[in-house]
C-alpha positions in Angstrom: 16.7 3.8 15.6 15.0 6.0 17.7 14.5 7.6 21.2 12.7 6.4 24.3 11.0 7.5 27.5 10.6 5.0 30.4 11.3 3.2 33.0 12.1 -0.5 32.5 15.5 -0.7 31.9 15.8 -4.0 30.7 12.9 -3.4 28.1 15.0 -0.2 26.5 16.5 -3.0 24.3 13.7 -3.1 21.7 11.8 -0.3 19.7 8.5 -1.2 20.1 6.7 -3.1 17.1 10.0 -4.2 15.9 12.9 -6.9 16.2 15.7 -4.5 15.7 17.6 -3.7 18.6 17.6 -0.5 20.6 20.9 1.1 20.2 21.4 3.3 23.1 23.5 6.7 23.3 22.2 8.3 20.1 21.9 11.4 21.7 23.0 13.4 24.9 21.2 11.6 27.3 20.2 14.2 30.1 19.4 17.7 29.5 21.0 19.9 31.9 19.1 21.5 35.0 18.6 24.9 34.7 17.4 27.1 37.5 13.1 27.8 37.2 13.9 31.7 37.0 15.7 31.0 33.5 13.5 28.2 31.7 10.8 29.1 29.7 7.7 28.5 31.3 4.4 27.7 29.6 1.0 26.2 31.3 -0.5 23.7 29.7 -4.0 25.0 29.9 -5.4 26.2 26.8 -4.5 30.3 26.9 -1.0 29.2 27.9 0.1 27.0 25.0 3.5 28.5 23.3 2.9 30.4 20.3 3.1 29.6 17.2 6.5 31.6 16.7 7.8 29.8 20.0 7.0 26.2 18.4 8.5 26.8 14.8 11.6 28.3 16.0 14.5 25.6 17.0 18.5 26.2 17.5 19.1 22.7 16.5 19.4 22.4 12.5 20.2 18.5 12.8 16.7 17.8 14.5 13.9 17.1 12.6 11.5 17.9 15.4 11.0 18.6 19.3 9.2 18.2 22.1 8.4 21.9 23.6 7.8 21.7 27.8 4.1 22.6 28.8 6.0 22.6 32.3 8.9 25.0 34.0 9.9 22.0 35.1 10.6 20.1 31.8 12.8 21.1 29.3 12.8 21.0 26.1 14.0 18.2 23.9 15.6 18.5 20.5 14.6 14.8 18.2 17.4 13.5 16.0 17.5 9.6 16.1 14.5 7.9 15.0 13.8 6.9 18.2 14.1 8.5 21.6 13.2 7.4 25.0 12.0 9.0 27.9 11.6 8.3 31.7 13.0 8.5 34.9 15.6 5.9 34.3 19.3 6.4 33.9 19.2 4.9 30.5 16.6 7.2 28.9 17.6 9.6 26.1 15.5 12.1 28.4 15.6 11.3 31.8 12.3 12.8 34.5 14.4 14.5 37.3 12.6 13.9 40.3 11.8 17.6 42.1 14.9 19.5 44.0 13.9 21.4 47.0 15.7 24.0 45.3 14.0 24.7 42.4 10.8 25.5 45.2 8.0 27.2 43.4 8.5 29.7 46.8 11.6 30.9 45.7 11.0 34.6 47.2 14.4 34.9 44.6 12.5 34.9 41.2 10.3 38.1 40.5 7.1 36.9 39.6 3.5 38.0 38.9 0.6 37.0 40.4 -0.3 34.8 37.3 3.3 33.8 36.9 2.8 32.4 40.8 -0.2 31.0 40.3 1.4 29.0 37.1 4.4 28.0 39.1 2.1 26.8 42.1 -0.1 24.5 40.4 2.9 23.1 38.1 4.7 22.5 41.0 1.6 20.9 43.1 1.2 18.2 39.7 5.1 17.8 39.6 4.9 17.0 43.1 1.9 14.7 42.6 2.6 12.6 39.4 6.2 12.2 39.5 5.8 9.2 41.7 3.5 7.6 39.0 6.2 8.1 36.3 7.5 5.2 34.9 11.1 4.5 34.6 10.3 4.2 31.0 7.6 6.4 30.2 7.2 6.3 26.3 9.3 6.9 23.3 9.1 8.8 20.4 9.3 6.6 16.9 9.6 8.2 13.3 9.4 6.3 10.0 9.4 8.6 6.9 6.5 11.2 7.4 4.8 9.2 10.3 5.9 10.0 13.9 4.8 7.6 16.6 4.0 8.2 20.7 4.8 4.7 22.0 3.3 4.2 25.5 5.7 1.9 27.3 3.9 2.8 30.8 1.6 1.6 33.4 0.0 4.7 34.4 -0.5 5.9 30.8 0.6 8.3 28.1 -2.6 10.3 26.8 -2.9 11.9 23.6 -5.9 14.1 22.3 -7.1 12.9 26.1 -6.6 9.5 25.3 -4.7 7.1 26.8 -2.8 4.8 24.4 -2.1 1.9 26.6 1.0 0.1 27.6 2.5 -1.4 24.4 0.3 0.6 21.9 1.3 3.3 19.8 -0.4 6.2 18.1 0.4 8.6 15.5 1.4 12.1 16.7 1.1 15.3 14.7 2.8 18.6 15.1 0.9 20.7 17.3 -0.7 18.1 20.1 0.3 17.7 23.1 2.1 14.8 25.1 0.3 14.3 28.7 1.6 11.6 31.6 -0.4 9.6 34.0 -3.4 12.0 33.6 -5.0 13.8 30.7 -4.7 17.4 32.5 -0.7 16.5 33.4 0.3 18.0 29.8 3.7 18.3 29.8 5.0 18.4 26.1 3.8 19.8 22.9 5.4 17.6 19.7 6.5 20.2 17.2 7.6 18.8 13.5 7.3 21.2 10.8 9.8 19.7 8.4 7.8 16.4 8.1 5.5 18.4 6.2 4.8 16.6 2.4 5.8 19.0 -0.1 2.6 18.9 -1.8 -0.5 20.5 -0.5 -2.9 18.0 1.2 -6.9 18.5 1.0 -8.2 19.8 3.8 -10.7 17.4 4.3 -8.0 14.3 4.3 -5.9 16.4 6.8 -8.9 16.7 9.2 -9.3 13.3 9.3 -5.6 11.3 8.3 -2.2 11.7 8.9 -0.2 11.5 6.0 3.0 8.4 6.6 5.7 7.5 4.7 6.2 7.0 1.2 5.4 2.7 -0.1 5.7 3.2 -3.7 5.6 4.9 -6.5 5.2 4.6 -10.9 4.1 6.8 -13.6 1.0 7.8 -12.4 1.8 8.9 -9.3 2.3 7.4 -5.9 1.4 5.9 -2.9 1.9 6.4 1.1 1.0 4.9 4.5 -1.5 7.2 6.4 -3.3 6.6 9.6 -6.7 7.7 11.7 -5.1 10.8 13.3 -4.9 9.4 17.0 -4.8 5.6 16.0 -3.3 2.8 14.2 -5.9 2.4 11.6 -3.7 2.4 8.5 -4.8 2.7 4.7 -3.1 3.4 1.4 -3.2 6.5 0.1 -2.9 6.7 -3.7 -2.0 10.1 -4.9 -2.1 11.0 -8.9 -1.5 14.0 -10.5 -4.1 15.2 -12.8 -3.3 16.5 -16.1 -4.9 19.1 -18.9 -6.7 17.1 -21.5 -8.4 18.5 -24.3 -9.1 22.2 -24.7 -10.8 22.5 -21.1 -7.5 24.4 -19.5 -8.5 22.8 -15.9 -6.8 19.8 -14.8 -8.3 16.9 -14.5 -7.7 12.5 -13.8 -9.3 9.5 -15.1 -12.2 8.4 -13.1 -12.1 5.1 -14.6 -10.1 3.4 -11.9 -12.1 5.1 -8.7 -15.7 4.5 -10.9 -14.3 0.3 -10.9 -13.3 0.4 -7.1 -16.6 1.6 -6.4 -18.8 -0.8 -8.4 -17.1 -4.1 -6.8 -16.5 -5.9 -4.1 -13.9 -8.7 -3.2 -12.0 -9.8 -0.5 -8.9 -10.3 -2.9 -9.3 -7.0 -4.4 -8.0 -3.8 -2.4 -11.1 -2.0 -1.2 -11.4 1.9 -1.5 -12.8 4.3 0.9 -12.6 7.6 0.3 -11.9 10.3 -2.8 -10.0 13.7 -2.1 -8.9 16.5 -4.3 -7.0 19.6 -4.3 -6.3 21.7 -7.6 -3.3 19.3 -8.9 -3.8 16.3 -7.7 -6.2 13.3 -6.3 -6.3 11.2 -3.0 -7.5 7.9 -3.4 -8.0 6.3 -0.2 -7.7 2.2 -0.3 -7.3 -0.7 2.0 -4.0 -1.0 3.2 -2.2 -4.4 2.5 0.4 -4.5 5.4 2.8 -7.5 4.2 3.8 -5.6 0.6 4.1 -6.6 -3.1 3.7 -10.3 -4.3 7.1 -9.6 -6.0 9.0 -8.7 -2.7 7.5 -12.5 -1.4 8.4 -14.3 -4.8 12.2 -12.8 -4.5 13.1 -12.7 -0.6 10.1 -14.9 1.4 10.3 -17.8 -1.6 14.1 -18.3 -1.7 15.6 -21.2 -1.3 12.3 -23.2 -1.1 11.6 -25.6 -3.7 9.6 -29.0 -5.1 6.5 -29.2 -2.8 7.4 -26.9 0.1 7.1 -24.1 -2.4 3.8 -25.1 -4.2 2.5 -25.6 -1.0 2.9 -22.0 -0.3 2.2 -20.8 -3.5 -0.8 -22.2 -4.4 -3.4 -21.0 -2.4 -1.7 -17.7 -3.1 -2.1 -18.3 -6.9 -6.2 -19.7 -6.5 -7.3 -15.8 -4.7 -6.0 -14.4 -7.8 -8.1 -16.5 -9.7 -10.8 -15.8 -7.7 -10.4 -12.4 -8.0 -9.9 -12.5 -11.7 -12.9 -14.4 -12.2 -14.9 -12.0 -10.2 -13.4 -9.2 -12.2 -14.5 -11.1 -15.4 -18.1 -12.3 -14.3 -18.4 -8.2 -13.7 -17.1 -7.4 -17.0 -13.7 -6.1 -15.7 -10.5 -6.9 -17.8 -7.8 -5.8 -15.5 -5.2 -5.6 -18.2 -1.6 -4.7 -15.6 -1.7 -8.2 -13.5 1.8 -8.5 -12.3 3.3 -9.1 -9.1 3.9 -5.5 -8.2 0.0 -5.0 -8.6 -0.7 -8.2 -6.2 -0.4 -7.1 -2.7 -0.7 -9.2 0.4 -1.9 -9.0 4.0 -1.4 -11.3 7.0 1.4 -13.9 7.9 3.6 -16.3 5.1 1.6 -19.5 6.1 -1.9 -17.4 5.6 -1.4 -14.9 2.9 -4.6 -12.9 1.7 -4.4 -11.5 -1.7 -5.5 -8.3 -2.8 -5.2 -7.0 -6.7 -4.7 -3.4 -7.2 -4.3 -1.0 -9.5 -6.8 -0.7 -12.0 -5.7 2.4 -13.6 -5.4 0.6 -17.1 -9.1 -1.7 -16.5 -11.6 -1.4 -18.5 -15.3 -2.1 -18.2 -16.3 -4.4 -21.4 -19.7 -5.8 -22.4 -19.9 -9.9 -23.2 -19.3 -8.4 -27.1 -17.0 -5.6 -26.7 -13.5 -6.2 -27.8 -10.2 -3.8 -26.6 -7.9 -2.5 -28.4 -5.4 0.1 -26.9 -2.3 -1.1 -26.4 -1.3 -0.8 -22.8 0.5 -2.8 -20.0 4.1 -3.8 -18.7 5.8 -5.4 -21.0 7.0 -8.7 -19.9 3.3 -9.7 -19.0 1.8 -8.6 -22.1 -0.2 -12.1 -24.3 1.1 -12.0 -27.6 -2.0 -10.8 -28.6 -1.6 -7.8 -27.5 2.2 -7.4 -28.4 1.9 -8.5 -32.0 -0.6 -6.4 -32.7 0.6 -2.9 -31.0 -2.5 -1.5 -30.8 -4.2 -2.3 -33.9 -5.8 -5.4 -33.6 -8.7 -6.1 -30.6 -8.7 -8.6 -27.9 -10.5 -10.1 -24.9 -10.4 -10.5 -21.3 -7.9 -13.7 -22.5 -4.9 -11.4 -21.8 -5.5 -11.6 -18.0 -5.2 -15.5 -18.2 -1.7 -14.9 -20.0 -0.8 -12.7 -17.2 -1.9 -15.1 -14.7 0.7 -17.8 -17.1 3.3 -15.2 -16.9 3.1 -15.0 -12.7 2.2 -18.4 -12.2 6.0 -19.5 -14.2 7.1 -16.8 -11.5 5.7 -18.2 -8.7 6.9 -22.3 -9.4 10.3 -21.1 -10.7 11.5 -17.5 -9.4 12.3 -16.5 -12.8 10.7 -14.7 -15.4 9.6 -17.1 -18.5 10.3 -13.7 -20.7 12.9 -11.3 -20.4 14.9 -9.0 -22.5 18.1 -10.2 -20.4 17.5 -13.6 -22.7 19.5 -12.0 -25.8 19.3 -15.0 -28.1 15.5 -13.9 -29.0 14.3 -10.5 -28.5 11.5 -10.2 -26.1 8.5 -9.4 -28.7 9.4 -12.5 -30.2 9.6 -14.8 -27.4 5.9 -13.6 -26.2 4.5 -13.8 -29.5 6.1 -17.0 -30.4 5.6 -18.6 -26.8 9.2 -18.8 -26.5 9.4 -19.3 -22.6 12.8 -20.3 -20.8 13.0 -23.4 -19.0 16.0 -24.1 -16.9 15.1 -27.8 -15.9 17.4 -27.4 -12.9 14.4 -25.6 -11.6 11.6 -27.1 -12.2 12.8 -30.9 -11.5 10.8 -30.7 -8.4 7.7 -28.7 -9.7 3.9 -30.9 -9.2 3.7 -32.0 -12.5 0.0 -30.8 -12.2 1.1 -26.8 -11.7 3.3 -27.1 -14.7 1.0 -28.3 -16.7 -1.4 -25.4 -15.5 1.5 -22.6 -16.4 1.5 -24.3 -20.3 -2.0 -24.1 -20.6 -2.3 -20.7 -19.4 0.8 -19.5 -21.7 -1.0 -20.8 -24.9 -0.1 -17.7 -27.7 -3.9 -18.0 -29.3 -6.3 -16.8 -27.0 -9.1 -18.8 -27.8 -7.2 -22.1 -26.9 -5.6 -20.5 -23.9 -7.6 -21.6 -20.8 -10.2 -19.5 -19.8 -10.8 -18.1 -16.1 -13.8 -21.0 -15.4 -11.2 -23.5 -16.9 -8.4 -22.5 -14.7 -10.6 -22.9 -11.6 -11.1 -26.6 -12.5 -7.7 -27.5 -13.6 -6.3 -30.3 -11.3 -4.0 -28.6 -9.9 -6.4 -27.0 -8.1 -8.5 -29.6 -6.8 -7.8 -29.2 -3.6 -10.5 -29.9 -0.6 -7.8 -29.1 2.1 -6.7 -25.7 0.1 -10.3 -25.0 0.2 -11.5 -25.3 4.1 -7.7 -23.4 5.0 -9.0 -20.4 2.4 -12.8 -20.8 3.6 -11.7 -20.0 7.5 -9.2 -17.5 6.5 -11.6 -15.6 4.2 -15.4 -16.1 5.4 -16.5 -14.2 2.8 -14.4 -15.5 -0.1 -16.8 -17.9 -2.7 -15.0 -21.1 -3.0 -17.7 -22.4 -5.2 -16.2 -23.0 -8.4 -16.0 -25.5 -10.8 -14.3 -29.0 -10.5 -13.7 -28.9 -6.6 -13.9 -32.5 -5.5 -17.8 -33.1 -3.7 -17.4 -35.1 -0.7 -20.7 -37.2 -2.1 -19.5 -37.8 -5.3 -20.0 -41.4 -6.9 -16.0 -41.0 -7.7 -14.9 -39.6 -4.6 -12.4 -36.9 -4.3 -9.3 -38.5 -6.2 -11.8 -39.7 -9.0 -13.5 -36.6 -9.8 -10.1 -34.9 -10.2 -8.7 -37.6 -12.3 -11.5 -38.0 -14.5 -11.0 -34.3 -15.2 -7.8 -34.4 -15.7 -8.3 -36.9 -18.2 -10.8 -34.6 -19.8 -8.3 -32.4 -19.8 -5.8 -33.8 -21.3 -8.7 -35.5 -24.2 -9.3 -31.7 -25.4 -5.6 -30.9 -25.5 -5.0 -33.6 -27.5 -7.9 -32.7 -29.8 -6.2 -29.4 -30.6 -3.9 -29.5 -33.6 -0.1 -29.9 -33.5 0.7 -25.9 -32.2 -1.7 -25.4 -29.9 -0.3 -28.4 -27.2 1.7 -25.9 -25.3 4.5 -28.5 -24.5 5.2 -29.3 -28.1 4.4 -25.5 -29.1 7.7 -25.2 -26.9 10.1 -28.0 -27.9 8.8 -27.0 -31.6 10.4 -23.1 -30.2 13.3 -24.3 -28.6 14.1 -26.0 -32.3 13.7 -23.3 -34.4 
C-alpha cells in the first residue's frame, strides 16, 4: 500500500514497480485550505529551511513520517499508508490546489515584514509559474521496511538532491532532503522520517554514502539488509555481524576469514563484495545484491507443481553454476563447508537464473595436504564424514560434493533426502549410513541421468564420492545447448570443463557422452558391493 502524487488518473491503479493494486482512500484525501496568514511558511532557499525542532516534531503518532511544505502554499502532509500519492488530481491522497485569488501574496490583511513579503512574493510568482506544469499525478511516496522511495510518475520531473528522477523511476529518499517539482529551485517539501532510523548505530562512512533498506534475512551471526546509493537504485547487500570478545584482549572483535576469502576470488556465481565498515560493536560487509532471493524460496514456491523434464530443464543449469563455483572454490583451495539452499542466492528471471554462493563465514582456506577438522555446518547437509566423527576425525573438500548430493535430491524431488521428521531412523544415522528417502511417486519422471548423478554424489566414503572434476563430466551434464544458453547469459563464466561434447569429435556429441557414461558406469562397477550407491541404498532400505 501506499500514497501517490499525480495526475493520471487512470494510472493511480498500480504502485509503481509492482503488480499489486493501488487501493485508494487510505488516507484523508485533501488537506484543508487554510488562510496564508495562519500556515507556517518556510522558503526553500537554504537560510529558510525549518529547523531541526520544526521537522522532528509531528501531532500525528500513527505516521511514520511527513512531508514538511518548503511553501506557504503547501501544507503539510502526515505519511501513514505505505504509499501516498500526490497531484493535482481528484484522486490523489494530496491533491495541488491550483492558486485562489484570495490567498493573494498582496493581502494588505496579513502583517508582514519586509523579508516575510519578499518570501511570500517570490513563492507566489513560482506557484503562479509551475502550477500549470504540475501533473495530475505528480509522484508518490513508497515505503518498504527502512527504505522510503520518491516515485516520479511525471512529465515535467520530480528532482531530488537537484536531480531529476524521470518518469517511471524511483529513488531512495532520506530524512532531511528535499522534494522539488518541475524545476530543481521549485522545492516545495522536505521528507522528514526519524522513526525509520535502525536501532543500531551505522558507520559514518556507510551513512555518507548508502541508505540503509529493509531487513532480507537473518541467522546466528548476524544479519542482512537491502541498502541503496543514496539518490539511486543501485542496491547491494549489506551483511551486518556483531563482533564478540575473544581471548583476554577486552576489545571486540570478528573473524576476518570470510571478508579475507571474498577478497581473494572472483566468480560470477559467487556474491562479490565491495566494501568493509565498522563501528565499535559491529561490522558492515558490503556484497552484491542478488535481487530474486534464496535458492530454497525457488525450490519450494517457483518449482511446484513442475515435474519429469519440465523441472530438470529448469534445474539444471541452475545446479551446473554451483558446480562451477564449487570447482573454482576448490581449484583456489576454498572448502566452503555451509552449501545449502539458503546460502545459494539468485539474480535475474526463472528461465535465466544466475547463481551466486554466499556465506563463507564457516570456509576455510586449505592447502592440496591440509585436512579439516572442526565440526561445523547445518545439519541436514552435513557428509557423514563429518557427522560420524563430531569433530574428531579430519576431512577434505569431499564434504562440499555431499552437500551438492544433498541439494541436488532437493532440486529433482522437492524433499529433503534427510530429515529428522523421518522418525523410523534418527538423522545421524541416515547421513552416516546413506539412508536417503525415496518416495518413487516422485521421482518416476526424474532423467535417469540426474538420478544417477544425486547417487553418486551421496556416496558415504569420500574417496569414492565423485569429485568436483567428476561431477562436471557426468552425463547428465553433457549438455552443448545448456552450455551456449549459460555462455550468453554469463560472458565471463568458464564453461571449459571436462567431458563437454566437442563439435569435432570422431564420436560426435551423443558418442562422446555415451562412451563416458559407459566409463562411468565401468568404474562403479569396479568398486566393491557398498560403494554402488544404488545397492548401498536397497542394502539400507533392508536393514
Amino acid at each position: 500500500m501506499g500514497i501517490q502524487f499525480g495526475r493520471d488518473h487512470e494510472d493511480t491503479g498500480l504502485v509503481l514497480g509492482s503488480s499489486v493494486p493501488f487501493q485508494g482512500n487510505v488516507m484523508a484525501a485533501k488537506p484543508p485550505k487554510k488562510p496564508a496568514a495562519q500556515v507556517e511558511t518556510a522558503e526553500p532557499d537554504e537560510d529558510d529551511i525549518p529547523s531541526t525542532q520544526q521537522l522532528d516534531s509531528d501531532d500525528d503518532p500513527e505516521s511514520w513520517g511527513r512531508l514538511v511544505p518548503l511553501n506557504q502554499y503547501f501544507n503539510k502532509q502526515s505519511l501513514i499508508a505505505d504509499v501516498i500519492t500526490f497531484g493535482k488530481d481528484e484522486q490523489c491522497d494530496y491533491v495541488i490546489e491550483a492558486p485562489d485569488e484570495e490567498d493573494s501574496a498582496d493581502d494588505d490583511t496579513v502583517d508582514r515584514t519586509e523579508r516575510d513579503t519578499s518570501i511570500t512574493s517570490r513563492q507566489a510568482s513560482r506557484r503562479d509559474q509551475f502550477y500549470p506544469q504540475y501533473s495530475r499525478r505528480q509522484f508518490h511516496i513508497q515505503k518498504e521496511g527502512h527504505v522510503v522511495y520518491l516515485c516520479d510518475d511525471s512529465a515535467n520531473g520530480t528532482y531530488i538532491l537537484g536531480k531529476k528522477i524521470g518518469k517511471g523511476k524511483r529513488a531512495v529518499i532520506e530524512s532531511g532532503l528535499e522534494i522539488a517539482l518541475v524545476h530543481p529551485f521549485n522545492k516545495v517539501f522536505v521528507f522528514v522520517a526519524p522513526s525509520l532510523k535502525p536501532k543500531f548505530a551505522l558507520p559514518p562512512k556507510f551513512v555518507s554514502k548508502y541508505q540503509l533498506s529493509r531487513e532480507l534475512g537473518r541467522g546466528a551471526c548476524g544479519q542482512v539488509h537491502l541498502c541503496y546509493t543514496k539518490g539511486t537504485e543501485e542496491a547491494f547487500a549489506v551483511k551486518i555481524v556483531e563482533k564478540q570478545t575473544l581471548g583476554g584482549s577486552g576489545k571486540p572483535t570478528y573473524d576476518k576469514r570470510e571478508v579475507d576469502i571474498l577478497r581473494a576470488i572472483d566468480h560470477p556465481c559467487i556474491v562479490r563484495i565491495y566494501e568493509v565498515f565498522e563501528t565499535e560493536e559491529k561490522v558492515f560487509i558490503l556484497l552484491e545484491y542478488a535481487r530474486s532471493g534464496e535458492l530454497f524460496s525457488w525450490i519450494t514456491k517457483g518449482l511446484a507443481g513442475r515435474r519429469g523434464a519440465d523441472r530438470c530443464s529448469l534445474v539444471k543449469p541452475v545446479f551446473a553454476q554451483m558446480v562451477l563455483a564449487v570447482k573454482y572454490l576448490h581449484a583456489n583451495g576454498i572448502t566452503h563447508r555451509d552449501l545449502k539452499p539458503e546460502n545459494i542466492l539468485l539474480d535475474g528471471e526463472p528461465q535465466n537464473y544466475v547463481v551466486k554462493i554466499t556465506d563463507f563465514g564457516l570456509s576455510k582456506i586449505m592447502s592440496d595436504h591440509t585436512f579439516l577438522k572442526t565440526f561445523c555446518g547445518t545439519p541436514t547437509y552435513l557428509a557423514p564424514e563429518v557427522m560420524s566423527s563430531m569433530g574428531t576425525a579430519v576431512y577434505t573438500n569431499a564434504v562440499d560434493c555431499w552437500s551438492l548430493g544433498v541439494i541436488l535430491f532437493l532440486l529433482l524431488a522437492g524433499y529433503p533426502p534427510f530429515s529428522t521428521e523421518y522418525k523410523n531412523v534418527s538423522l545421524p544415522d541416515q547421513i552416516t549410513r546413506g539412508r536417503y528417502t525415496i518416495i518413487e511417486d516422485q521421482w518416476v519422471d526424474v532423467d535417469p541421468d540426474a538420478r544417477d548423478l544425486m547417487e553418486r554424489l551421496l556416496v558415504v566414503e569420500p574417496n569414492k564420492r565423485l569429485k568436483i572434476t567428476q561431477v562436471l563430466s557426468h552425463p547428465w551434464l553433457q549438455d552443448e545447448e545448456m552450455k551456449k544458453n549459460l555462455s550468453a547469459l554469463i560472458p565471463d563464466l568458464d564453461l571449459e570443463w571436462p567431458g563437454f561434447a566437442n563439435p569435432v569429435s570422431r564420436d560426435g556429441a551423443n558418442g562422446s557422452a555415451n562412451k563416458r557414461k559407459l566409463e562411468l558406469q565401468e568404474e562403479c562397477d569396479s568398486q566393491p558391493e557398498s560403494a554402488s550407491p544404488k545397492r548401498a541404498r536397497k542394502q539400507a532400505e533392508s536393514a
